[in-house]
Each structure stands twice: as C-alpha cells, then as structure tokens.
VODREN-255898 format. One record per residue (C-alpha): residue in three letters; chain; x, y, z. Coordinates in nm, 2 decimals. Layout:
BEGIN
SITE	r	c	px	py	pz
SITE	ALA	A	X	Y	Z;
...
***
This chain:
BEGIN
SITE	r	c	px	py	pz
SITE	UNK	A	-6.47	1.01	-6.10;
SITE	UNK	A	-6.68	0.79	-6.36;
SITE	UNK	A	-7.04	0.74	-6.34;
SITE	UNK	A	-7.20	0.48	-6.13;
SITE	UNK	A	-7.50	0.28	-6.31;
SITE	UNK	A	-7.74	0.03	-6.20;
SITE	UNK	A	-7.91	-0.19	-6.46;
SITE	UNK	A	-8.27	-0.33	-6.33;
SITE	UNK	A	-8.34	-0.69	-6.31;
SITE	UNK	A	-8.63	-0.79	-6.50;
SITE	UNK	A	-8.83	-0.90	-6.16;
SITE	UNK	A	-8.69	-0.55	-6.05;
SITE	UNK	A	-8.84	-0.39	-6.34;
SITE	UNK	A	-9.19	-0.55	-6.26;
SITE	UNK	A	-9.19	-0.42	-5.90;
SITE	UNK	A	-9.08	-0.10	-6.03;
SITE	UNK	A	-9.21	0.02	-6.33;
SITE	UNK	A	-9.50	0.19	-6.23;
SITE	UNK	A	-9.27	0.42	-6.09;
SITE	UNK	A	-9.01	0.44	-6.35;
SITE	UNK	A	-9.26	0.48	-6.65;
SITE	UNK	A	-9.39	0.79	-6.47;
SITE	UNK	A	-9.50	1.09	-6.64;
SITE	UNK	A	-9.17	1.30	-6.79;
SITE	UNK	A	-9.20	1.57	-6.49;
SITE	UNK	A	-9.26	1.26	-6.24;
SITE	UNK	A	-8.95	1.08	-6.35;
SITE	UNK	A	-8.75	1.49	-6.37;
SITE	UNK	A	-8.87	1.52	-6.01;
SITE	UNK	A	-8.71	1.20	-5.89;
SITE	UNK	A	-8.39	1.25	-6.15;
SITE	UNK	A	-8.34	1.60	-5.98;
SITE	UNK	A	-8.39	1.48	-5.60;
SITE	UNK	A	-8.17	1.20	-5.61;
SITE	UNK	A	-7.93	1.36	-5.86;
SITE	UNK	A	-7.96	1.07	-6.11;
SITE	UNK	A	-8.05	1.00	-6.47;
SITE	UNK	A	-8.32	0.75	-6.52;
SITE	UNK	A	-8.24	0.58	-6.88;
SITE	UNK	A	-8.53	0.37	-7.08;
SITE	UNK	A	-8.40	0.19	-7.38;
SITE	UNK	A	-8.50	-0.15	-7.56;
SITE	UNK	A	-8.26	-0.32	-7.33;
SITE	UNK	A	-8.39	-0.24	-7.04;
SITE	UNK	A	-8.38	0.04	-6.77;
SITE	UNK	A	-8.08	0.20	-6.57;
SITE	UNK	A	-8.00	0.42	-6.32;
SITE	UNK	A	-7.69	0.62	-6.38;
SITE	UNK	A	-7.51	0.92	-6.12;
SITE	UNK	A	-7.13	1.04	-6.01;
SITE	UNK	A	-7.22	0.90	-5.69;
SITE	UNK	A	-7.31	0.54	-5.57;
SITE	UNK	A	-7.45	0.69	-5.24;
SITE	UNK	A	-7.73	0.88	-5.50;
SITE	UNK	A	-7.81	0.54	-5.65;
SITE	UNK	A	-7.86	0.37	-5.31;
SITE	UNK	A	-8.08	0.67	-5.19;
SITE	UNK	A	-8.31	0.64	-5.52;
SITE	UNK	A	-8.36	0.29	-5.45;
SITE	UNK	A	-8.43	0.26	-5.11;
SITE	UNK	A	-8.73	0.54	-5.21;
SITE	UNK	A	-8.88	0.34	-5.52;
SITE	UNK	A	-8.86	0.04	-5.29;
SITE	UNK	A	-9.00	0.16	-5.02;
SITE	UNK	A	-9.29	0.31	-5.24;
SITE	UNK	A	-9.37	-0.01	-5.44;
SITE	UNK	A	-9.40	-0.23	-5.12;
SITE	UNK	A	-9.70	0.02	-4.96;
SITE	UNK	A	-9.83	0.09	-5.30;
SITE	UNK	A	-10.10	-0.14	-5.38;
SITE	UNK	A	-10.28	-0.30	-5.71;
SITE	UNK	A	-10.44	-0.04	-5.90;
SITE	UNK	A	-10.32	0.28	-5.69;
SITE	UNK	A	-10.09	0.58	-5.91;
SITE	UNK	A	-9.87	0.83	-5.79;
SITE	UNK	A	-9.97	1.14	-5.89;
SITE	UNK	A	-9.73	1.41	-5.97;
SITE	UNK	A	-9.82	1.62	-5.61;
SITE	UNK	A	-9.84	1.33	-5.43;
SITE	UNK	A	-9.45	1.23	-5.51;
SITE	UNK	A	-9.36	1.59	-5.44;
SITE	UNK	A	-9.48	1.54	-5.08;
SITE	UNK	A	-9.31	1.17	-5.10;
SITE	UNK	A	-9.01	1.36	-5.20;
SITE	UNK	A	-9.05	1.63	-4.93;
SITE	UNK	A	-9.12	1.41	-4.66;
SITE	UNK	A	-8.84	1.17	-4.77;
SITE	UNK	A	-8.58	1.50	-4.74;
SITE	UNK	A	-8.75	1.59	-4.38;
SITE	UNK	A	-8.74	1.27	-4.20;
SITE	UNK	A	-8.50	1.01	-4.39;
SITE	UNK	A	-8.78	0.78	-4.51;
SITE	UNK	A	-9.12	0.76	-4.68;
SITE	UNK	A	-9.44	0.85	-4.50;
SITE	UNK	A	-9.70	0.68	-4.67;
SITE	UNK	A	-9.98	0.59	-4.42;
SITE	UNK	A	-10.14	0.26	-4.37;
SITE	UNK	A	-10.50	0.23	-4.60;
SITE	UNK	A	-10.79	0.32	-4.45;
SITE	UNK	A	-11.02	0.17	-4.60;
SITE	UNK	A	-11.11	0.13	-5.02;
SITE	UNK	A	-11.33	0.42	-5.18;
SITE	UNK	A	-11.59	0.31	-5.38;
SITE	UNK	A	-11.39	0.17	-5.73;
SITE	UNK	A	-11.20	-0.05	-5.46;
SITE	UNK	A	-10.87	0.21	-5.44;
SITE	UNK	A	-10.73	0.27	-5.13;
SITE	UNK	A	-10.74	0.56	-4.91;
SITE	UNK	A	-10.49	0.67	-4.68;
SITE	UNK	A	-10.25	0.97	-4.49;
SITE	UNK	A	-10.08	1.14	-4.75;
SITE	UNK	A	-9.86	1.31	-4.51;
SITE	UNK	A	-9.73	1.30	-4.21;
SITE	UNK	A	-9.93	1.54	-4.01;
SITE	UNK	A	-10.24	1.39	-4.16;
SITE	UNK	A	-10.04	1.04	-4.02;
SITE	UNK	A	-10.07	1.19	-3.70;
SITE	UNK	A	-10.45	1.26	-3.75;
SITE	UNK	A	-10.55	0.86	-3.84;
SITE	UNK	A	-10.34	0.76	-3.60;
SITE	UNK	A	-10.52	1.02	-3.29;
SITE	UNK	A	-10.83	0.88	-3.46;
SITE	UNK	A	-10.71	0.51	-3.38;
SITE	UNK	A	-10.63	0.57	-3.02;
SITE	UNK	A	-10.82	0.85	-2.84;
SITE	UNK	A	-11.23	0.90	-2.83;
SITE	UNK	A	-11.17	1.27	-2.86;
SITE	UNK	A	-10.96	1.44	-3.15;
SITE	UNK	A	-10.93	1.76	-3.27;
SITE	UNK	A	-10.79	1.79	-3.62;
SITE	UNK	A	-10.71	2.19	-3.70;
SITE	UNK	A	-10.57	2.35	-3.97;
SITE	UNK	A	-10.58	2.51	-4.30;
SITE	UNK	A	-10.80	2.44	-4.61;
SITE	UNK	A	-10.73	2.14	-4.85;
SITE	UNK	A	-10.49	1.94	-4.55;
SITE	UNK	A	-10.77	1.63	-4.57;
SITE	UNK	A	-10.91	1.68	-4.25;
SITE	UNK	A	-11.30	1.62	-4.31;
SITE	UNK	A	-11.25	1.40	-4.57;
SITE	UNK	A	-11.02	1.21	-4.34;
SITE	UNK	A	-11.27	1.19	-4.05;
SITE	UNK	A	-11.50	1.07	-4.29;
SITE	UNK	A	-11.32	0.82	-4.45;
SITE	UNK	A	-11.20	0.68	-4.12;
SITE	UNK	A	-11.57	0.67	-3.97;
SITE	UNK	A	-11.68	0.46	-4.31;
SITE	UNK	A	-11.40	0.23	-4.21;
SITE	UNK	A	-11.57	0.16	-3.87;
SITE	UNK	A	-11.90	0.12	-4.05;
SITE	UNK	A	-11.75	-0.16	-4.23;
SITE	UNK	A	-11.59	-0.30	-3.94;
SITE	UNK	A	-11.91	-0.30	-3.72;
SITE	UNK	A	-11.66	-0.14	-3.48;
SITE	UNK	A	-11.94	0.19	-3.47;
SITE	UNK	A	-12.34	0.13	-3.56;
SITE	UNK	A	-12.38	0.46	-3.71;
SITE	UNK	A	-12.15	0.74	-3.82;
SITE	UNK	A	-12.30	1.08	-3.79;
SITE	UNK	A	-12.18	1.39	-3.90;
SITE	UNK	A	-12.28	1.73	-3.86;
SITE	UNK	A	-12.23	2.14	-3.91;
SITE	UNK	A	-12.34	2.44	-3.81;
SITE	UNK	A	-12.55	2.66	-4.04;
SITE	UNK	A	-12.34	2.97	-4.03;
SITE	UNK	A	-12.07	3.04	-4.36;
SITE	UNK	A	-11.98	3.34	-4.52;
SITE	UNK	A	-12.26	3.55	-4.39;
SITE	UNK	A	-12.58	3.37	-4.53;
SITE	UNK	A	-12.93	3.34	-4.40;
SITE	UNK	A	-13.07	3.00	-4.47;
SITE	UNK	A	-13.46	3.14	-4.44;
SITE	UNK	A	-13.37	3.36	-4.75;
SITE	UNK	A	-13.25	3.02	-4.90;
SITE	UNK	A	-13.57	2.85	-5.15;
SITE	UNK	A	-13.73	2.52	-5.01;
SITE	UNK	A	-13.81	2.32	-4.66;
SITE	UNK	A	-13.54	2.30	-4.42;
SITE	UNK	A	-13.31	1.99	-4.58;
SITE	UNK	A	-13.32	2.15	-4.92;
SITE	UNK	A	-13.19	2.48	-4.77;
SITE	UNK	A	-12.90	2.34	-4.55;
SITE	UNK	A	-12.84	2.07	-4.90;
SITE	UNK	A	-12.55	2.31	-5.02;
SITE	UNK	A	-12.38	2.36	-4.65;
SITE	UNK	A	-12.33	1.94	-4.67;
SITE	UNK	A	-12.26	1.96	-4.98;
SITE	UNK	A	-11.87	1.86	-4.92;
SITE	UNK	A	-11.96	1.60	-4.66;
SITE	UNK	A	-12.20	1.40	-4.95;
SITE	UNK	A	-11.90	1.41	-5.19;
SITE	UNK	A	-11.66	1.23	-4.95;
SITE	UNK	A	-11.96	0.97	-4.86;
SITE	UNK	A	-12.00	0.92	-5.27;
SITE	UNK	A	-11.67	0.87	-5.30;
SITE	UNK	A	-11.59	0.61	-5.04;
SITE	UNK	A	-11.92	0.44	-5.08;
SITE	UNK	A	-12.14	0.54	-5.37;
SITE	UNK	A	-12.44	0.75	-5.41;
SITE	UNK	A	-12.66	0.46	-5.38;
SITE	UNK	A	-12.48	0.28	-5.06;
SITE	UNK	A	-12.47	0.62	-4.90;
SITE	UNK	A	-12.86	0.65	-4.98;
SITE	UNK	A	-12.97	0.32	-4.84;
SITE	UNK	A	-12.80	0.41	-4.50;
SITE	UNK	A	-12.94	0.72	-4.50;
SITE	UNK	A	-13.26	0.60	-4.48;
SITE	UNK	A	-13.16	0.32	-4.26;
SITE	UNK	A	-13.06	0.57	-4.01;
SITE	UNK	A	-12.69	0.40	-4.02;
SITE	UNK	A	-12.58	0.78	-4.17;
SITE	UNK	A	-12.72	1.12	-4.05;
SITE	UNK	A	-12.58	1.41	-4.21;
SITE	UNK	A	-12.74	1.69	-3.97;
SITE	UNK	A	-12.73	2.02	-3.85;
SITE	UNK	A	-12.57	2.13	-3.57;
SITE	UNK	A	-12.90	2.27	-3.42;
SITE	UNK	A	-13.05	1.90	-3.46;
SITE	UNK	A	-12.78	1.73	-3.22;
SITE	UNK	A	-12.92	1.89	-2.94;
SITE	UNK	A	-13.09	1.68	-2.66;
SITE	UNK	A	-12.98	1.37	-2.76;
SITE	UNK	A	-12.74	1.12	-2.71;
SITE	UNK	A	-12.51	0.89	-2.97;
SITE	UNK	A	-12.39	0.52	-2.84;
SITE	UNK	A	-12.18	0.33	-3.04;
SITE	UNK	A	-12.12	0.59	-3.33;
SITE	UNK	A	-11.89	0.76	-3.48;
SITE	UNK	A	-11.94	1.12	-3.47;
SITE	UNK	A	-11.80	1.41	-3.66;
SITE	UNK	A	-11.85	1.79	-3.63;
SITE	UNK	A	-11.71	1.96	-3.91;
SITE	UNK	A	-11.64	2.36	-3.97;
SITE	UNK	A	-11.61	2.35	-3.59;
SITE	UNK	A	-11.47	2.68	-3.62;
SITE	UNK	A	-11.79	2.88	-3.68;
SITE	UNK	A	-11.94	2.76	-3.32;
SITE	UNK	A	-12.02	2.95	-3.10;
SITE	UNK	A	-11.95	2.86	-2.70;
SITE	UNK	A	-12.27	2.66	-2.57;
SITE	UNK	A	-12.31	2.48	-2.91;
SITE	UNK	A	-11.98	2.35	-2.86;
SITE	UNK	A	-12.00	2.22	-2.49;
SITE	UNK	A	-12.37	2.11	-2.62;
SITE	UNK	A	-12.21	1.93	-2.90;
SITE	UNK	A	-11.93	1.73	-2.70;
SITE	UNK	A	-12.15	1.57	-2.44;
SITE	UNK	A	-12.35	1.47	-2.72;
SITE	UNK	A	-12.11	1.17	-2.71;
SITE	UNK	A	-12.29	0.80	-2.56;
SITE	UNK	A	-12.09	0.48	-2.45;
SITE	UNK	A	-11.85	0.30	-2.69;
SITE	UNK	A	-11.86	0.58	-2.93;
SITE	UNK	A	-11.56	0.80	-3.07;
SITE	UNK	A	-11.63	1.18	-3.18;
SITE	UNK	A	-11.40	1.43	-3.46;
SITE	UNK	A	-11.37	1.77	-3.41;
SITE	UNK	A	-11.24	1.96	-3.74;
SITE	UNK	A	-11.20	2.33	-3.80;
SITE	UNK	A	-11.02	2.60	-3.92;
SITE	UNK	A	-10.97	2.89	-3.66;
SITE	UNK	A	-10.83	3.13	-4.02;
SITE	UNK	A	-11.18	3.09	-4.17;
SITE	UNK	A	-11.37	3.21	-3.88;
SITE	UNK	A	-11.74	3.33	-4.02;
SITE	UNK	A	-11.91	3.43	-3.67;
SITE	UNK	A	-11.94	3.86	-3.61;
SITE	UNK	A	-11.69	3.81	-3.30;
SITE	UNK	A	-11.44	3.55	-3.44;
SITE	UNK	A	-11.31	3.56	-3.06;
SITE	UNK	A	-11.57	3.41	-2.94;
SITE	UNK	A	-11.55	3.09	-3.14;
SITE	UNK	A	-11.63	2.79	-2.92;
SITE	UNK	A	-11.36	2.60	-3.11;
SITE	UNK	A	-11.06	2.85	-3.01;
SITE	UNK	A	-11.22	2.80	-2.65;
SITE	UNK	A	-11.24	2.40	-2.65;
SITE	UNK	A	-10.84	2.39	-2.75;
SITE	UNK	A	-10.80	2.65	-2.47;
SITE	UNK	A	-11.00	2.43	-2.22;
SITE	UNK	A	-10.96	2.05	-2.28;
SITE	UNK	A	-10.57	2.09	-2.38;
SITE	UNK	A	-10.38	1.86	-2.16;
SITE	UNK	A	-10.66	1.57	-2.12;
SITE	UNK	A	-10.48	1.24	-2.17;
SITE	UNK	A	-10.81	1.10	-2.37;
SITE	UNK	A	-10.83	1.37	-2.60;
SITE	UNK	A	-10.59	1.47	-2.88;
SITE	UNK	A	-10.55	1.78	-3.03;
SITE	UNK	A	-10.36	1.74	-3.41;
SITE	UNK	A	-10.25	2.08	-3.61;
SITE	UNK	A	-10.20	2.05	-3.96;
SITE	UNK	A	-10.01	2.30	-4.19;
SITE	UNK	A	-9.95	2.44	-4.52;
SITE	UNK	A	-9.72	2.12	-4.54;
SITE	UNK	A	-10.01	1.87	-4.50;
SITE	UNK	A	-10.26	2.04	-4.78;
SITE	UNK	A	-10.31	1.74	-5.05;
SITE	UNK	A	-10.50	1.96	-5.33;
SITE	UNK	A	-10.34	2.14	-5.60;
SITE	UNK	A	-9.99	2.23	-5.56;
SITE	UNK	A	-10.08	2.64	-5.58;
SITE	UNK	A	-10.29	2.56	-5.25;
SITE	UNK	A	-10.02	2.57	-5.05;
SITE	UNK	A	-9.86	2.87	-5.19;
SITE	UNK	A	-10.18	3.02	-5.19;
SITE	UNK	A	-10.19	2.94	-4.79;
SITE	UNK	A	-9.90	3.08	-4.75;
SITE	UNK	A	-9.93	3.37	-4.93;
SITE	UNK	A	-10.24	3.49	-4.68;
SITE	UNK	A	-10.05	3.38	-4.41;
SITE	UNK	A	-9.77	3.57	-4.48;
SITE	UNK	A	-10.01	3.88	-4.60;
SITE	UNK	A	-10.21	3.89	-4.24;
SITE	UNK	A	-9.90	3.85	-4.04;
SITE	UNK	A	-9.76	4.18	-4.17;
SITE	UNK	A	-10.12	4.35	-4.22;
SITE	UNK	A	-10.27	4.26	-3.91;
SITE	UNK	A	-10.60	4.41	-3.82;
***
C-alpha cells in the first residue's frame, strides 16, 4: 500500500501553523498519536501516513484546535498531551469555553474535561462542590470564574475564604498582627487574583470591599447577598464551621466549595466537615458535587504520576 500525503493550502497553513511549527516533542506527540509524519520544507508543509483514515483523524484534531484557540494563546507541550488524551477517550477535543482573560488579556479556560464539568456546575447550580487531588485547577478555577462575574456585574463582591489549620501550625507562634500571620495561608489565593487581574486591580478592590480574602473564623455571623463566595481547603473544616459556613450564603448569590479529602490536616481526619457535607447534601437538585482525578491535574506532567504513585502506595499500605 503507498503512502497517503496531504499538502496544506497556503490559507490552511495560516490557520494552522501555530500548531504545525510546534516544538520537536509537540509535533513527535501528534506524529506518534495520529501515526503520521509531519514534513516542513521550503515548499510548504505535508502530511504523509499508510493510511488516509490517519490523515483525516489528524486534521479533524488541528481543526478543531485552531477554531477554539484564540489570538495570542499557545499550546504547551502538557496541555496537548491532555488534548491528545481526551481526544483518544471521547472522539473529540475538550477544550472548554474561555472564562474570562487573565491579566495580559490571555484567556482562561477548562483544560479538561472534569474541570469542564466544574465551569459548567459553576454556571448552573448556586451550590458546587469541586473535590479532588492537588494541581486539577480547582481553586484557581473558582477564582477565575468568580472574577468573571465581577466583570460581568453578575456578583457585587467575590469573597473567598480558609480555614487557618495546615500541616500542623499554630498561627500565634506566627510573627506580626493577625493579617500578616494568616498572609502565607492565602498566599495561593493572591497569586490567582494577580494573575487574572493584577496586583494593583486586585488592591484597589480590596480596599473597596469588592474582594475579601478572609478567614474562615471571620465569616461567621454574617451574611453575603449578591456575591460570589468561595471556601477553599474545605477539607480541613471541622463540622459546625462547615454548616456555619454554608448559610453564610444571602440572596442572588452563588457559593464554591473546594477540598481535598487526601490532604486532611485536622487530629481526627474523620471528622472533617467536608467528608460530612458530601455525605449529607448529596442528592439536592441545586447543589452539585464534581470529583476530579489524577486525569484532570494541569501542572507538571510528574504531578500526576506523583498522584498516582501515593494513591497506589496507601491503597496497599493502609493505616
């Protein structure tokens, strides 16, 4: 059987190339998936395979990408390994709608589908619960998608908060009043605001009361209308915090749980008031509960091996 090629149009070439002048391992990825050879000469580019079905596949992918991609956003070499991944799983690309723009105007969105699933429970219920492993986007998520509201006057204020309980440390051992001692523990949270909106935006409302980044402890007694409300590390509540924190929600507003119940800091991990919530609210039609995986982590490629390595580890060590 000879080999099948596909030379690109020169209007192809435009709506392609920032795919098909990838890095050497992006365009070995794609030549290794699709079982083609992607060939660069003077002339122009072509697409060469033993099977015209391989072809067709490969551009149905690149086309697919290009159309959702937009001015000034790359495909980094992990992020077209989950293209890939997902494209092997369910027959197509998942590449989510955008967001919103960060702060150098690039867009943000789902980079997978269980993170998909996330925006999407975000969009259509006042209650979700986003829980899974470290690195699968879930604060950072929340966050962007409560900046997005901001700038669609949909919410008046976005306010996030966690409790002051990780890895065992004391805060009153911690130098410095009370916001320069719980600085470090919203720490993460201040990155994602920078990044979406810039350290000065993210200032002004801060002061302006449009943003509170706050303790857990802080929330209680009072009531949030039309905002957007996140509780992050949810994991290392305890019970009545919890309870307290959920009817902390006021009319037209939408709240984020996010947590994960393998990182559990509290003395009796059993006792988390996260594990509970699930247990108790699952089943309301208003609230959705969404469980990322190893599959949905977006940092480094060893994250997920990493993941899975523990996982695997506690499963046959268990305590």
């Amino acid at each position: 059987m000879g080999m099948k090629t596909y030379d690109f149009r020169e209007d192809e070439w435009l709506q392609y190339s920032p795919i098909l002048t990838g890095s050497e391992e992006q365009l070995k990825l794609l030549e290794n998936f699709f079982h083609v050879k992607i060939v660069n000469s003077p002339e122009g580019t072509a697409i060469t395979a033993e099977d015209e079905d391989d072809i067709r596949a490969f551009m149905d992918f690149i086309e697919s990408l290009s159309k959702t991609l937009r001015g000034g956003e790359t495909v980094k070499t992990e992020d077209l390994e989950r293209f890939l991944s997902s494209f092997r799983q369910y027959g197509k690309l998942v590449l989510g709608n955008v967001i919103t723009l960060n702060a150098q105007g690039k867009p943000i969105r789902p980079k997978t589908k269980g993170q998909e699933l996330f925006v999407d429970a975000m969009g259509k219920k006042d209650l979700v619960f986003a829980v899974g492993p470290a690195g699968t986007g879930k604060t950072f998520l929340a966050v962007t998608y409560g900046v997005a509201l901001l700038k669609e006057k949909a919410v008046q204020r976005l306010v996030i908060s966690r409790p002051i309980l990780e890895a065992g440390e004391k805060i009153g051992f911690l130098p410095g009043d009370i916001y320069q001692k719980v600085d470090p523990f919203f720490r993460p949270l201040y990155d994602a605001l920078f990044e979406l909106m810039g350290p000065e935006k993210t200032q002004r409302y801060i002061e302006r009361g449009i943003i509170e980044v706050a303790p857990l402890a802080y929330m209680r007694g009072r009531t949030f209308d039309n905002a957007f409300i996140i509780l992050d590390e949810a994991q290392n509540t305890g019970n009545e915090q919890m309870k307290m924190f959920l009817t902390r929600m006021g009319l037209g507003s939408k709240m984020v749980v996010t947590g994960d119940i393998t990182q559990i800091d509290l003395p009796k991990p059993k006792e988390s008031g996260l594990i509970r919530a699930l247990d108790i609210l699952k089943g309301f039609p208003e609230i959705s509960i969404v469980r990322l995986s190893e599959s949905d982590i977006v940092r480094h490629r060893l994250v997920q091996k990493i993941v899975r390595a523990y996982e695997d580890y506690e499963e046959q060590n268990p305590l």
